[in-house]
Biopython code that builds the backbone (N, CA, C, O; Angstrom):
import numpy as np
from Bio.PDB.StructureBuilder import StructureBuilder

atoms = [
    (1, "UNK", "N", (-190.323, 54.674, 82.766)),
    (1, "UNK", "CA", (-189.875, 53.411, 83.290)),
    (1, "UNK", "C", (-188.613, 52.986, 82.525)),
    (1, "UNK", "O", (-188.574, 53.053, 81.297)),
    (2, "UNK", "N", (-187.764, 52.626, 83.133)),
    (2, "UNK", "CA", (-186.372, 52.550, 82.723)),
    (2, "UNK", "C", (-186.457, 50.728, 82.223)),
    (2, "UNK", "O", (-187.090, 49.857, 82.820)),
    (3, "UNK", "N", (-185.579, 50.551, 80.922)),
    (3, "UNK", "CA", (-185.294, 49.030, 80.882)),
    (3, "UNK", "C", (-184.265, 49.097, 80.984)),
    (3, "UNK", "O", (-183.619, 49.948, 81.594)),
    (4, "UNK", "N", (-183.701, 47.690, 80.065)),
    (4, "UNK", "CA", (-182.382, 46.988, 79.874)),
    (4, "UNK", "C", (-181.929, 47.450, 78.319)),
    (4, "UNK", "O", (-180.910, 47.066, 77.746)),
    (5, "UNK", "N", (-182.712, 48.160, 77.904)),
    (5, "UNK", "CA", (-182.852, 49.020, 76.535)),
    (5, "UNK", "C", (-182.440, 50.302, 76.683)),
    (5, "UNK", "O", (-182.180, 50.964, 75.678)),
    (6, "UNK", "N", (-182.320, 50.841, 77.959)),
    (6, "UNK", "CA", (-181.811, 52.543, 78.035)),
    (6, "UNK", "C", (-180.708, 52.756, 77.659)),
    (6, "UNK", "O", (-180.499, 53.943, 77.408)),
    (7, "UNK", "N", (-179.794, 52.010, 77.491)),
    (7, "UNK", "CA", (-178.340, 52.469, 76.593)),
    (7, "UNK", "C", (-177.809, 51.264, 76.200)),
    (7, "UNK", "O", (-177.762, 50.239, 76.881)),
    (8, "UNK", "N", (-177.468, 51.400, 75.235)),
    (8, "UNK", "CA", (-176.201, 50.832, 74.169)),
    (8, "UNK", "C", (-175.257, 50.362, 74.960)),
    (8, "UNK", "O", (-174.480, 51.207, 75.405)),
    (9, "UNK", "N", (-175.051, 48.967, 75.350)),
    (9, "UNK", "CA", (-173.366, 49.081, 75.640)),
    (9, "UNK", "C", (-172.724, 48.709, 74.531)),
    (9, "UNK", "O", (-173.355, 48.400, 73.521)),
    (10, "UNK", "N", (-171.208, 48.691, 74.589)),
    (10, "UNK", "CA", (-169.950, 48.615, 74.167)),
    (10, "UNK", "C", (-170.081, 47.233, 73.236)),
    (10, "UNK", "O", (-170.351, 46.250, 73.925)),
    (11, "UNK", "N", (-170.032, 47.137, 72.724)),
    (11, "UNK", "CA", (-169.604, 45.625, 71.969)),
    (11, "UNK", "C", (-168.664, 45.003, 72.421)),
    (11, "UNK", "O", (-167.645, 45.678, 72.278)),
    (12, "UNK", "N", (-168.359, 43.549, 73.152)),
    (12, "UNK", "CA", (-167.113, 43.308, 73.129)),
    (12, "UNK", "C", (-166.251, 42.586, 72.204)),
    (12, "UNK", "O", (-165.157, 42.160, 72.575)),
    (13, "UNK", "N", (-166.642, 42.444, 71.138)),
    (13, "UNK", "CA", (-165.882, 41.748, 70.118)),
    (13, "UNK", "C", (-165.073, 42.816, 69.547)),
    (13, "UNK", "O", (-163.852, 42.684, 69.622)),
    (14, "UNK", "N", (-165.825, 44.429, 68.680)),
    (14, "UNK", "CA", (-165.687, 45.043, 68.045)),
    (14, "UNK", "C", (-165.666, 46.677, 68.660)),
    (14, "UNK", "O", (-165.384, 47.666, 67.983)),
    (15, "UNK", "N", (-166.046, 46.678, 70.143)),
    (15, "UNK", "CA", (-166.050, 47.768, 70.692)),
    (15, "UNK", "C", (-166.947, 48.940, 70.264)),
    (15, "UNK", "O", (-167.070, 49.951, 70.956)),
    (16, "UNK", "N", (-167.564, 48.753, 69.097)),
    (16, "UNK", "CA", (-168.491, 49.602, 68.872)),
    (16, "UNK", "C", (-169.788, 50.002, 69.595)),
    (16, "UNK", "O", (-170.267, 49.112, 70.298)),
    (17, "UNK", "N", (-170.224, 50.776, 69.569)),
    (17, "UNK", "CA", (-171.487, 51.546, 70.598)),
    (17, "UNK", "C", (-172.635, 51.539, 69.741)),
    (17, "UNK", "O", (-173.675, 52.089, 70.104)),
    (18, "UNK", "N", (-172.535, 50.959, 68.626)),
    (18, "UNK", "CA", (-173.959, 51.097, 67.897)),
    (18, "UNK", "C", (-174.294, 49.652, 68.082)),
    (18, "UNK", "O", (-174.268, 48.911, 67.099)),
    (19, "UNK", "N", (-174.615, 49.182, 69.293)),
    (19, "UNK", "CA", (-175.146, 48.108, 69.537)),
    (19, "UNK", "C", (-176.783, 48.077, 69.587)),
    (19, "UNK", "O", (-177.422, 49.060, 69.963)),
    (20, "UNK", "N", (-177.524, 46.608, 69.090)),
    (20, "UNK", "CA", (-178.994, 46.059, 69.337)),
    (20, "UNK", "C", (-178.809, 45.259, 70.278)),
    (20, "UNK", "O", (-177.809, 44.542, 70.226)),
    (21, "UNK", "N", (-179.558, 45.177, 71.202)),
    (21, "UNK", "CA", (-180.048, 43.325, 72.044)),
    (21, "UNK", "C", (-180.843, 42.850, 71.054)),
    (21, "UNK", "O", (-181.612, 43.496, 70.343)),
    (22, "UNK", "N", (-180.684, 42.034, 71.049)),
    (22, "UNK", "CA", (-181.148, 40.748, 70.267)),
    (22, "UNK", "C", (-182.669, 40.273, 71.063)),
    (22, "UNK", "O", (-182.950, 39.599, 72.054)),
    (23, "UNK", "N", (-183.302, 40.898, 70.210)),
    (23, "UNK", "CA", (-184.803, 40.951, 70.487)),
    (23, "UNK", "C", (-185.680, 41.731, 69.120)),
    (23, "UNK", "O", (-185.310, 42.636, 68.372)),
    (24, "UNK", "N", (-187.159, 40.843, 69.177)),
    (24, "UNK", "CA", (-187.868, 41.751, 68.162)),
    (24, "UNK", "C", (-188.520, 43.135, 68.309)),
    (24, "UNK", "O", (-188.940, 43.795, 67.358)),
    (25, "UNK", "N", (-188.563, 43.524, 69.664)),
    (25, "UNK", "CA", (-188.787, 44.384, 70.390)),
    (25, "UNK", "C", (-187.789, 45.171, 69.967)),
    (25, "UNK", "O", (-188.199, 45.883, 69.051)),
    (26, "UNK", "N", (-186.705, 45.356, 70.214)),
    (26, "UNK", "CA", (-185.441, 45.829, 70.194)),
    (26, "UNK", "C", (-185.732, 46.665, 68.698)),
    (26, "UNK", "O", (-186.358, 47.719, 68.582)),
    (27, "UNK", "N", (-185.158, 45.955, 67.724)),
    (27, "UNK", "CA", (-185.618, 46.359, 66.088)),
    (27, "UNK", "C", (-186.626, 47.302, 66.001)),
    (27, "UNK", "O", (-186.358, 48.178, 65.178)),
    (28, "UNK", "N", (-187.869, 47.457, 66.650)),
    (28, "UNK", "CA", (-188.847, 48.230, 66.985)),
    (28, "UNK", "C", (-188.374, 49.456, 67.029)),
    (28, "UNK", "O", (-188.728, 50.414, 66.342)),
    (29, "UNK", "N", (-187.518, 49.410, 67.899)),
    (29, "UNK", "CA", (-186.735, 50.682, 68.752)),
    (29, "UNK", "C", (-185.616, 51.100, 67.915)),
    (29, "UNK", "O", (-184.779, 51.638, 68.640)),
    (30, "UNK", "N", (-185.219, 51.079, 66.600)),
    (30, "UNK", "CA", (-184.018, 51.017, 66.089)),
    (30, "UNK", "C", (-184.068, 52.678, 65.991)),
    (30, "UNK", "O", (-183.251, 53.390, 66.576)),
    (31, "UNK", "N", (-184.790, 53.017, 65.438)),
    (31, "UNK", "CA", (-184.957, 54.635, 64.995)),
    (31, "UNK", "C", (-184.986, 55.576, 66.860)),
    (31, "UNK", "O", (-185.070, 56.800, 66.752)),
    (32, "UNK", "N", (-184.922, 55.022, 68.385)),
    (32, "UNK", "CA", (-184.413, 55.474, 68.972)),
    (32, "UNK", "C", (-183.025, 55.152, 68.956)),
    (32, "UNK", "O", (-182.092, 55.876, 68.608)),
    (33, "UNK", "N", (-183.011, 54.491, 69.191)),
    (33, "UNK", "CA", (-180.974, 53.579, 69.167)),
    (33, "UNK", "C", (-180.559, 54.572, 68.222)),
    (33, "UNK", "O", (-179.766, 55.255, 68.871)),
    (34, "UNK", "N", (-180.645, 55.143, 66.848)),
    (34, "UNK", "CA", (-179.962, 55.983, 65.992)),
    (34, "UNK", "C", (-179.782, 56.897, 66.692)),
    (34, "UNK", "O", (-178.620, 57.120, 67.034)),
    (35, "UNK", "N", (-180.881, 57.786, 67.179)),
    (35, "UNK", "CA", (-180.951, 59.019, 68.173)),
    (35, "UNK", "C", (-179.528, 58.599, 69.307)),
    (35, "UNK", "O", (-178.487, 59.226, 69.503)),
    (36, "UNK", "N", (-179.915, 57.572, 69.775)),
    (36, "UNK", "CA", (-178.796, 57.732, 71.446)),
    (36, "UNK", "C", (-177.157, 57.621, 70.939)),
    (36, "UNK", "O", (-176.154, 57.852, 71.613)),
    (37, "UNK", "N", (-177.252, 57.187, 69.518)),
    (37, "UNK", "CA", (-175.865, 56.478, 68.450)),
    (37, "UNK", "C", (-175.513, 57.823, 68.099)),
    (37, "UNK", "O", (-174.289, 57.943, 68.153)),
    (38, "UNK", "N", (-176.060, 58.828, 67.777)),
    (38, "UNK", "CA", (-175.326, 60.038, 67.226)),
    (38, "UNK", "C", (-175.387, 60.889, 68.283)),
    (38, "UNK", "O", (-174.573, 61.784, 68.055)),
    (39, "UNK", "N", (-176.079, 61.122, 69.603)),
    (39, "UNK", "CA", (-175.496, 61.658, 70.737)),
    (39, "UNK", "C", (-174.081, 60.726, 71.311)),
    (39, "UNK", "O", (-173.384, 61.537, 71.920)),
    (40, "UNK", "N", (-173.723, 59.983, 71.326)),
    (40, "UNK", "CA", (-173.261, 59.030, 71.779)),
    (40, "UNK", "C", (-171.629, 59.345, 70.778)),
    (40, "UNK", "O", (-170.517, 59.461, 71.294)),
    (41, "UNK", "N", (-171.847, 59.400, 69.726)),
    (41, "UNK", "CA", (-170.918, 59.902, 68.869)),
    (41, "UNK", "C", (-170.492, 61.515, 68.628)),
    (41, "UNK", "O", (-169.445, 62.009, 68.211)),
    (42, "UNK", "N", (-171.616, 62.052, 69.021)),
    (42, "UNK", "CA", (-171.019, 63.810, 69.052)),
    (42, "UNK", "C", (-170.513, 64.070, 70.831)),
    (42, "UNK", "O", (-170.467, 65.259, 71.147)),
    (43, "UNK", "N", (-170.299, 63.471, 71.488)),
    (43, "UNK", "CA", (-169.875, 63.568, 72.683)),
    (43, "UNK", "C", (-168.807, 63.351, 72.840)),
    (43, "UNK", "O", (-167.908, 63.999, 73.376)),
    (44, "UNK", "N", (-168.857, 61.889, 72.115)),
    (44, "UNK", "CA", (-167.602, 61.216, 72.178)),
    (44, "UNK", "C", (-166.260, 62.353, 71.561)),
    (44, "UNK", "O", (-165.149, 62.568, 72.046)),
    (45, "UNK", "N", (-167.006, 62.996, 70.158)),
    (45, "UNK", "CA", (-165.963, 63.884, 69.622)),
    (45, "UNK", "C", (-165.611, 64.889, 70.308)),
    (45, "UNK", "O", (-164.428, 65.229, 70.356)),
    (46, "UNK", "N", (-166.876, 65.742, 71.159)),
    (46, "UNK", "CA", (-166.445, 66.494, 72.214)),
    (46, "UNK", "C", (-165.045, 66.579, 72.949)),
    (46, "UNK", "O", (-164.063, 67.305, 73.105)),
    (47, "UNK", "N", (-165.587, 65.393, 73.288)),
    (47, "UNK", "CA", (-164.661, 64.777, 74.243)),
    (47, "UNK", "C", (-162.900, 64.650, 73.924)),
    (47, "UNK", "O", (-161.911, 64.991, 74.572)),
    (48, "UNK", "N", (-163.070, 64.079, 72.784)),
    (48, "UNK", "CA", (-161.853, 64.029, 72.089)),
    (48, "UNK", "C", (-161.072, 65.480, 71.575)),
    (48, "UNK", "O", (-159.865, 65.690, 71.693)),
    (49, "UNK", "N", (-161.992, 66.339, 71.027)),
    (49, "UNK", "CA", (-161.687, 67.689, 70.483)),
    (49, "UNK", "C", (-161.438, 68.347, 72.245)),
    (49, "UNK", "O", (-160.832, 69.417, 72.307)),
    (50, "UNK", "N", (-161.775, 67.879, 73.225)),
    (50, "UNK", "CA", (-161.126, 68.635, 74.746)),
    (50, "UNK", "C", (-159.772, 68.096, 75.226)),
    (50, "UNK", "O", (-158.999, 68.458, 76.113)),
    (51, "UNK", "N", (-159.759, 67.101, 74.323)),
    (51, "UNK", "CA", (-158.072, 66.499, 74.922)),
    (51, "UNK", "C", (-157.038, 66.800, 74.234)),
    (51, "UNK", "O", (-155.830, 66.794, 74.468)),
    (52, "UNK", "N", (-158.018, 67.206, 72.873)),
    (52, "UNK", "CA", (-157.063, 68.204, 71.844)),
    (52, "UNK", "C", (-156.159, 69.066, 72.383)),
    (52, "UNK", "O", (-154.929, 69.012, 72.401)),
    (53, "UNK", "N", (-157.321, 70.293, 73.051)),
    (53, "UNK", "CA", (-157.373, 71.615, 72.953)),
    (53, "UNK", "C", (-156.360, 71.356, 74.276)),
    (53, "UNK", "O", (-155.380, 72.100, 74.274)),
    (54, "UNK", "N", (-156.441, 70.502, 75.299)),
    (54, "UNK", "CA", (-156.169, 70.402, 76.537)),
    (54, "UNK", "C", (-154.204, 70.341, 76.307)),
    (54, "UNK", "O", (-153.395, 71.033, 76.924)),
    (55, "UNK", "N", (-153.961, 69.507, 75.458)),
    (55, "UNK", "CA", (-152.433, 68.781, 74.864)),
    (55, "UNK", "C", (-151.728, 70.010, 74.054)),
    (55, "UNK", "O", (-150.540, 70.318, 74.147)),
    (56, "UNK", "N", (-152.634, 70.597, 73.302)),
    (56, "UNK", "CA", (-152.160, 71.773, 72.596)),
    (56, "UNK", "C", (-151.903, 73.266, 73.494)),
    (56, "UNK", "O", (-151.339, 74.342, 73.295)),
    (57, "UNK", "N", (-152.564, 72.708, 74.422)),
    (57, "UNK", "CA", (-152.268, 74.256, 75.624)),
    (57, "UNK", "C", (-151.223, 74.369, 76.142)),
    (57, "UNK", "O", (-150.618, 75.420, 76.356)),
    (58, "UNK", "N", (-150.730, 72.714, 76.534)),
    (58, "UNK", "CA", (-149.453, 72.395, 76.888)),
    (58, "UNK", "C", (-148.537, 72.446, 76.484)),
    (58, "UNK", "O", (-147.661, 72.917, 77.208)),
    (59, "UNK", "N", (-148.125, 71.963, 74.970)),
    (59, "UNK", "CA", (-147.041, 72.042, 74.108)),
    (59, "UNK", "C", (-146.756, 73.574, 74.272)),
    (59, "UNK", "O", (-147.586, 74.407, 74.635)),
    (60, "UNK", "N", (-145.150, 73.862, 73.871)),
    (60, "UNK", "CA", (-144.731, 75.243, 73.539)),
    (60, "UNK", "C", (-145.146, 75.844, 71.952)),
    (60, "UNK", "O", (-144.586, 75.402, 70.948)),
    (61, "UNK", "N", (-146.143, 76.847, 71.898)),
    (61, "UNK", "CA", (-146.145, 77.028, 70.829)),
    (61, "UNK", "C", (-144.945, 77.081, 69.708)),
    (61, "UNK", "O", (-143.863, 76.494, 69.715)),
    (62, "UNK", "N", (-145.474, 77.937, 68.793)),
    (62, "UNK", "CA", (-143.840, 78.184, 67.448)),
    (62, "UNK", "C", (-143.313, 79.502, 67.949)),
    (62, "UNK", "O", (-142.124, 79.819, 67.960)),
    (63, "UNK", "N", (-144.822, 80.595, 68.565)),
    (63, "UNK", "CA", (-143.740, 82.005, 68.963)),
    (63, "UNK", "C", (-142.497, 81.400, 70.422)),
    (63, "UNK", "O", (-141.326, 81.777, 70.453)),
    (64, "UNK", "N", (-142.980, 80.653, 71.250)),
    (64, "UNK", "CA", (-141.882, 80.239, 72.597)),
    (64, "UNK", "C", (-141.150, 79.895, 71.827)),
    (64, "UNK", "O", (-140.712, 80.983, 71.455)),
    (65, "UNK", "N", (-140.556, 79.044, 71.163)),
    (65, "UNK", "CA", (-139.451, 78.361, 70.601)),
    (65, "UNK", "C", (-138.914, 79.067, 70.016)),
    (65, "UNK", "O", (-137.739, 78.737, 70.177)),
    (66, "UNK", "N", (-138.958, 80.380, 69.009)),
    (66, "UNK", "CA", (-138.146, 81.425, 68.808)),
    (66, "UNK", "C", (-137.805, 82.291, 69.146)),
    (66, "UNK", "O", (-137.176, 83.051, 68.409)),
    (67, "UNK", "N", (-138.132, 82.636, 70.727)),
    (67, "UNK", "CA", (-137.950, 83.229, 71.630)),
    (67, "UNK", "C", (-136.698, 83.025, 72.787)),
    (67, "UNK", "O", (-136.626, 83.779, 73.757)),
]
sb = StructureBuilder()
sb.init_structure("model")
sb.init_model(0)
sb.init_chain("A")
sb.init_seg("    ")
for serial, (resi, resn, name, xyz) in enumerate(atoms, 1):
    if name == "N":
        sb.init_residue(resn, " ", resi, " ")
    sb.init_atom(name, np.array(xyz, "f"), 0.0, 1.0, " ", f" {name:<3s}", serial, name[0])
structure = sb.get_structure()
């Protein structure tokens, strides 16, 4: 059964993703929230390390330029 607890949103003050709702319930759940916080963060790097690889494919390497 799905809640209003199935994901983390965004913070809007601070933009961070390691967000609680403000509940005692919530706190309960903190040790899942860590779990969805470090998927949530190794994706994100994924993600980032593909826009890397993606920008670096593009540029002319150092052998083109002495060529």
């Amino acid at each position: 059964m799905a809640s209003t607890f199935s994901c983390p949103l965004e913070c809007p003050r601070c933009g961070s993703k390691h967000t609680l709702p403000l509940s005692l319930f919530a706190y309960a759940l903190k040790s899942v929230y860590k779990k969805i916080w470090a998927d949530l963060d190794r994706l994100e790097e994924e993600k980032q390390q593909e826009q890397v690889d993606e920008l670096s494919k593009r540029l002319p390497s150092e052998s083109d330029k002495e060529e």
